[in-house]
N, C-alpha and C positions, 0 to 999 in steps of 0.2 A: 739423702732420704732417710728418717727413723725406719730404724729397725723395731721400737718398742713397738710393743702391743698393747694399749692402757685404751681405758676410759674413765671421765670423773663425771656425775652427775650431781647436781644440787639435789639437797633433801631440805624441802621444809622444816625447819627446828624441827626435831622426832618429836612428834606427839599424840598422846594416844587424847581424846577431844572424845569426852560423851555431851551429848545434848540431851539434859534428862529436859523435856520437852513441858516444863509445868504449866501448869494454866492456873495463874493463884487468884484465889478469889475471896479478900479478908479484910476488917474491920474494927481491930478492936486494940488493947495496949498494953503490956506488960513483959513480952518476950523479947531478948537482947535479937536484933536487930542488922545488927553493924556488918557492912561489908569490910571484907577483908584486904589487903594491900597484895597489890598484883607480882606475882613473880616476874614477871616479863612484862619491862613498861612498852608501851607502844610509841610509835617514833614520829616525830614531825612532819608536816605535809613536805616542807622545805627541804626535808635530806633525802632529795632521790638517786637514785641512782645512776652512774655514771657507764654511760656506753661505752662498751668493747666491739674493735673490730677486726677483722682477719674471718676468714674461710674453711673448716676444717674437715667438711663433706660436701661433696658433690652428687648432687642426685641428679641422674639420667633418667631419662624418661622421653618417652612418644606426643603424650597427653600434655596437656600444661593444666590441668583437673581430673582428679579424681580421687574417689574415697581414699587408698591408699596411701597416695598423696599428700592428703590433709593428715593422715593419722602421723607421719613421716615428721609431718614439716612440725606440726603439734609438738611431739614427742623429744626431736631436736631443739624446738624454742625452750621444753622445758628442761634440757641437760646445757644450755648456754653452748649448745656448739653452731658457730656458725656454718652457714649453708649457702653454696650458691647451687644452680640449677641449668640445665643444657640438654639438646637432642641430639651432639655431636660430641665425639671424642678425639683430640690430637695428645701429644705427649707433650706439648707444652702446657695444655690446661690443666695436664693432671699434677703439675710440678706442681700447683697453685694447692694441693689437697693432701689430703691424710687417708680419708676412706672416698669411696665410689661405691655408693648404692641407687642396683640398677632394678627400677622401679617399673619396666611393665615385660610382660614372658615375649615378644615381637619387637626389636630395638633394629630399626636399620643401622644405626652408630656402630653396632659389634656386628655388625658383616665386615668381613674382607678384611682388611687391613684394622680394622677396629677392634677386633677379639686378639689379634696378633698384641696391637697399641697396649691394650689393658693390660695383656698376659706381662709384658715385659716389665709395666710397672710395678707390679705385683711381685717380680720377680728380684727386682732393685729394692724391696721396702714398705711397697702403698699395700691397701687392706682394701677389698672388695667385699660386695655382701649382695646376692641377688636376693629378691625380695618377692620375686614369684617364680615360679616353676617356668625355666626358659622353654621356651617352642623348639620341636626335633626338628632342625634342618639339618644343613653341608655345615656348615660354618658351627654349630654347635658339638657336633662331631668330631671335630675334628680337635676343640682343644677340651672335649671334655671328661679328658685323664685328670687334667689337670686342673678341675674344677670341681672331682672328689664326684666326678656324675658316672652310672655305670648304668650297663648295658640302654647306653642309648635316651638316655633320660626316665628308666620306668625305678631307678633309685635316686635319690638328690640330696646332697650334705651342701649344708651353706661353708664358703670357703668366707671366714675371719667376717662374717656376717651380721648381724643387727634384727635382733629378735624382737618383734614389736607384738606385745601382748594384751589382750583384752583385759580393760583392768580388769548410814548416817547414822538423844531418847525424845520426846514430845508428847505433852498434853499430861504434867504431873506438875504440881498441884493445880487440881480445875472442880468446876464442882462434879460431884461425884454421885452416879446415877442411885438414889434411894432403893428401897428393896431388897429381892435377893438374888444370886444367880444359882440355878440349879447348882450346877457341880461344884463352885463355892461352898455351898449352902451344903453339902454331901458329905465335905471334904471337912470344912473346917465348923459347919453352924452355925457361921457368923452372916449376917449380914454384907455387902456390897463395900459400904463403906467400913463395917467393921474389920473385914480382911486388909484392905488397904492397910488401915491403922494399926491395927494389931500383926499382920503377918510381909504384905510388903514392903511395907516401908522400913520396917526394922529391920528387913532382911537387905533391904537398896540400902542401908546407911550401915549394916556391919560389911557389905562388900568394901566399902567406901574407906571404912578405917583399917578393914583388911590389907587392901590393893592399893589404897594412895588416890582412890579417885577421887576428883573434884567434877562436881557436876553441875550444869549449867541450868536452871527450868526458865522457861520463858509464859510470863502473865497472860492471863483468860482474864476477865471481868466477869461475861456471861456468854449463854451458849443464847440467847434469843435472837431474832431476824430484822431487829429493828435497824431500820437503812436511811433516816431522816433524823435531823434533832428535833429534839433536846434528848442527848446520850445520858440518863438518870444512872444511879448507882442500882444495879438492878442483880442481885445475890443475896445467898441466904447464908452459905459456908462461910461466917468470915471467922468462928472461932476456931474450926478446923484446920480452911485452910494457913491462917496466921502462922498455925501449930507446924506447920510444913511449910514454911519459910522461915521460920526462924532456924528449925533442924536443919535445911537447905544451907544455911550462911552459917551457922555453926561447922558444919560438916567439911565447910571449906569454897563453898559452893558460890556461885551468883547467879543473879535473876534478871533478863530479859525481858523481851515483848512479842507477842504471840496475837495480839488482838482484840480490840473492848468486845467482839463480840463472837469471834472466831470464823467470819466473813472474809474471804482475798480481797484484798485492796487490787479491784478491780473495775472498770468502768460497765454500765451497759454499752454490749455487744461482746462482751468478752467470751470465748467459748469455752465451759468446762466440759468435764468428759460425766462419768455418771455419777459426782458428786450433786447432792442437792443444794450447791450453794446459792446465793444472791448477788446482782451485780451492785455497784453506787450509780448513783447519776450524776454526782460530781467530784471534782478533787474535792469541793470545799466541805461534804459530806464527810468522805473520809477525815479529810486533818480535822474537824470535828471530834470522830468518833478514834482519834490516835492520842487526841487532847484529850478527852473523858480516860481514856486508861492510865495515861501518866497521870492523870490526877488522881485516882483510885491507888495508883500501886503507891505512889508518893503520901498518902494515905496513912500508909502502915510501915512504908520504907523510906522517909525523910531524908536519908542520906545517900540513897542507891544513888548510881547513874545509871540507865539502863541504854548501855550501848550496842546491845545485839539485838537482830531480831529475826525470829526465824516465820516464816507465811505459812496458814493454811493451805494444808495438802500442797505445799510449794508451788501455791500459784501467787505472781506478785506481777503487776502488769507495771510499766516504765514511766505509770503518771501513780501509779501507789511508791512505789521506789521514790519517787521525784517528793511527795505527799510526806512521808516518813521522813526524808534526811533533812525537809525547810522544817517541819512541826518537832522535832527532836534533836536540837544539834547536838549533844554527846550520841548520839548513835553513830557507828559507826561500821558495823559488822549484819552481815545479811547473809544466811544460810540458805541456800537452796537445794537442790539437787547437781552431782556432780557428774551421774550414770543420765542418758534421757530416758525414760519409760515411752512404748511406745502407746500413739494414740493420746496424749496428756500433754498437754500445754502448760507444761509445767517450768519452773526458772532454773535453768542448767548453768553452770560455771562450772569457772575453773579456780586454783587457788590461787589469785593475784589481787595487788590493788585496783578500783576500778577510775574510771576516769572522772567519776561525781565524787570521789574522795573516799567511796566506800569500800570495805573490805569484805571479798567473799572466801567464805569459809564454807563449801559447801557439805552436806550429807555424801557418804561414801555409801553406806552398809547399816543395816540396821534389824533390831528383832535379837529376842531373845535365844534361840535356839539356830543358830547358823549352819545350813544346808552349806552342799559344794559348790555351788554357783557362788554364794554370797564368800562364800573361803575364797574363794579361787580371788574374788574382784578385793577383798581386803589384803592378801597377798601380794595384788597386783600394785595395789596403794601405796602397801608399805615400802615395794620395791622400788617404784617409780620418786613419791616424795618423802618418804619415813612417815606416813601421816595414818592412823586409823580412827576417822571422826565416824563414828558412830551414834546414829539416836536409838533409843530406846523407849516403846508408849507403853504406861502402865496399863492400856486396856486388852492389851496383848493377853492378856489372861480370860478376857471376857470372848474372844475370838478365835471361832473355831479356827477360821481360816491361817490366824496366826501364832496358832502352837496351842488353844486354849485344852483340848481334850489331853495334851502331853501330862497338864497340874503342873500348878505353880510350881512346886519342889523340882520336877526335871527341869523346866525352862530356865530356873537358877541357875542349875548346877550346870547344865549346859552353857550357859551365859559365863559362867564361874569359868568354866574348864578353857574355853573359848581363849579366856580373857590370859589365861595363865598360863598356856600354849604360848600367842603370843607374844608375852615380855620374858618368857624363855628365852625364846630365837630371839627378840630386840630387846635386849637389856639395857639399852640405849635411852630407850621413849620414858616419856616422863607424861603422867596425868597433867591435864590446863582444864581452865575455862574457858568457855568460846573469846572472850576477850585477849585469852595470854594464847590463845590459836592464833589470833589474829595478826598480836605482835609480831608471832615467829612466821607469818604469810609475809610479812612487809618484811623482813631481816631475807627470808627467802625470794622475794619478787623484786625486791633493789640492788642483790649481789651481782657484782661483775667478777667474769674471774676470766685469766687470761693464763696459758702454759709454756713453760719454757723446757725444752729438753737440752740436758748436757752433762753428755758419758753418759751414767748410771744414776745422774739425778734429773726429777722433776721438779720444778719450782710453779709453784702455785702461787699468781698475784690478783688478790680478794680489792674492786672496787666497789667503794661505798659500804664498805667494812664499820660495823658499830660497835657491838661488843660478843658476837660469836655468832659464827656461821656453821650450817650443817652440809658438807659432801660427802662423796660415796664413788670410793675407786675399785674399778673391776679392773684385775689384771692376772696375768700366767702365777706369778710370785708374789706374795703381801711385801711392802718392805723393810729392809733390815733397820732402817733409822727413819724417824721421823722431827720436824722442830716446826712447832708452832703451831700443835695439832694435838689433839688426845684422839687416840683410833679404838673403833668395838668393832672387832670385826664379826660380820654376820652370815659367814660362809657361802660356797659356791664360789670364791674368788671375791668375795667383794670386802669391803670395809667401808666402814663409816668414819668419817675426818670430821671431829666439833672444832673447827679453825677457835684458838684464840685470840692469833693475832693476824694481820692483814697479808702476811706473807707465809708458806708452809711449803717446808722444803721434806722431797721424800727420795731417800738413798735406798737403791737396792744394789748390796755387795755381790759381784759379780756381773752383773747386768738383769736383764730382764726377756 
């Protein structure tokens, strides 16, 4: 039976992923243009990944559904550890396992001879973890000295346990509401769109060559309601916003697709919540008006590909998805949401490749000025996949609701401080564009890896290994030698492993 104590989790390639959300709307010819060459190429439909097998938790449980359950099994599929499942416990099954996480506070299995069963294996080497607050019986009583539970169950320490914790920029360049806005207008004297030009934007592209960001905008044509063809060229911004696609792709940046008219590719009967959108009446409507924007953006960007696309107020129904990836074959990247919002029927994922060939890179976190909820779930991000994809809307300044009364100047620097917090603790993560997110989704969704203990080393074997893999080892001791790895360790016991090569061997002198 191991005596170590270890866990390794896959990390999505570390990457910090803004989605500066643009909505370009432009027409004219003179500004360099040219997309730039991707740091992380993206991989073939053909190289998937090679299945691992073997068992490494066993989760007990009453139920065979329930929330906890799903968050359980979730969280295990994304650390690659295998899992089988049972409502009975003998010492033969447990030979078969590493940890035993017992998933409801009422478990007939640990009556009688079954709390006795566990203890002893625990005792030899295995690792337990309850995962809710056990029920005060006879049988809990009695062994639980030795479960770290006192007086009875009114304190409770998880013994070698498994903490399962609650964990997106959009709409720049678009056209831009004429006028003015009071507290703009107080603040700077300018104009709606003259702030923009004059004070955001030069402020969004000195963070940019400040911090290493590359930032992604995804295309608007027009904000109009028109839901039938002929989809005409219907904008007025096109010297502007040019002007903000070329500093886009100069900056390092690339540009997406967002919508000829910023409508969800949705069918009638689709239910929004109290957005004032419109439905289609057909696919063939839509791929229409998906054809009218690649032709507009191809307009001014002859050489883009435009492989991402992120949906209004992330709604995208599975006949607009189906709409986008026949009318766009380089697309291949669909942002959603990652968190559900309640009440919104909104497009949730997770970061994997999908089974229609697309990659989802969802929205984490987003907004200029980040409260403790939204820290807490970007926290959670990082720890779970190294990822902080964040969007950020340049109308956030015009909204009270979303920081507008703070002035631009605090939302910056709050966004600044935010940002530089961050790649303190992960000095690891590296700026992308939703494109080179993507890449490191498919390098992270195709990895196998499988563990070998012997003595004082672990041996880490990476299937379907390309050209670097990102893990993440929690254990009592970091260790003394590592080969075939670069380590940053990120404290609290843990480390981050950039595998270079398909094998990564980790020595710790003394043991562990």
């Amino acid at each position: 039976m191991k005596q170590q104590r270890h866990a390794i989790l896959y990390i999505t390639t570390p990457v910090l992923c803004l989605v500066l959300g643009f909505a370009l709307i432009i027409s004219q010819s003179g500004l360099p243009l040219d997309p730039r060459p991707l740091r992380l190429e993206a991989l073939s439909a053909s190289a998937q990944a090679e299945q691992t097998g073997g068992f490494d938790v066993l989760l007990l449980r009453q139920e065979e559904e329930s929330p906890l359950l799903t968050t359980v099994r979730d969280t295990l599929a994304e650390m690659r550890l295998g899992y089988g499942e049972s409502d009975s416990l003998s010492a033969d099954a447990l030979s078969r396992y590493d940890t035993v996480l017992v998933c409801d506070s009422a478990l007939p299995a640990l009556e009688g001879e079954g709390a006795v069963t566990l203890l002893n294996w625990v005792n030899q080497g295995g690792h337990a973890g309850f995962l809710c607050v056990p029920s005060v019986d006879s049988y809990l009583r009695i062994v639980s000295h030795k479960l770290g539970i006192m007086d009875g169950g009114r304190e409770y320490r998880e013994y070698n346990g498994l903490r399962v914790m609650p964990g997106v920029l959009d709409d720049f360049p678009a056209p831009q509401p004429e006028g003015f806005d009071e507290l703009l207008q107080s603040q700077y004297g300018l104009s709606i769109q003259g702030f923009f030009r004059n004070h955001w934007w030069p402020d969004m592209k000195a963070l940019s060559r400040r911090l290493g960001l590359r930032y992604t905008g995804v295309l608007v044509e027009t904000y109009n309601k028109q839901m039938t063809p002929p989809f005409l060229p219907d904008t007025e911004d096109h010297a502007l916003i040019r002007y903000y696609a070329s500093e886009l792709l100069q900056s390092g940046g690339e540009i997406g697709l967002h919508g000829y008219n910023h409508q969800p590719l949705c069918l009638d009967g689709w239910q929004y919540a109290d957005e004032d959108y419109v439905t289609w009446a057909s696919e063939e409507n839509m791929a229409q008006a998906v054809e009218a924007l690649v032709r507009y953006g191809r307009s001014f960007l002859p050489q883009a590909a435009f492989t991402s696309y992120v949906p209004p107020s992330n709604y995208l129904s599975v006949e607009g998805q189906r709409v986008l990836l026949r009318t766009v074959p380089e697309l291949s990247v669909i942002s959603g949401l990652y968190l559900p919002e309640d009440g919104v029927n909104a497009l949730v994922q997770e970061f994997r490749e999908e089974a229609d060939g697309s990659i989802s890179v969802p929205r984490v976190t987003s907004g200029f000025s980040m409260d403790d909820y939204v820290t807490l779930v970007a926290a959670g991000e990082l720890s779970l996949h190294g990822v902080f994809s964040h969007f950020i809307h340049p109308d956030d300044v015009l909204d009270v609701e979303r920081g507008a009364l703070l002035g631009w100047e605090r939302m910056r620097d709050d966004f600044t401080a935010s940002l530089e917090e961050i790649m303190a603790a992960y000095p690891a993560l590296r700026w992308c564009t939703a494109s080179e997110a993507a890449s490191a989704v498919q390098r992270y969704d195709r990895l196998g890896v499988t563990r070998q203990w012997n003595e004082n080393t672990l041996t880490l074997h990476l299937s379907s290994f390309f050209d670097e893999a990102w893990l993440c080892l929690c254990a009592d001791a970091m260790p003394s030698h590592v080969e075939g790895a670069e380590c940053y360790p990120t404290g609290g016991g843990c480390l981050w492993l950039r595998a270079t090569q398909d094998t990564v061997r980790l020595e710790w002198e003394g043991g562990i």
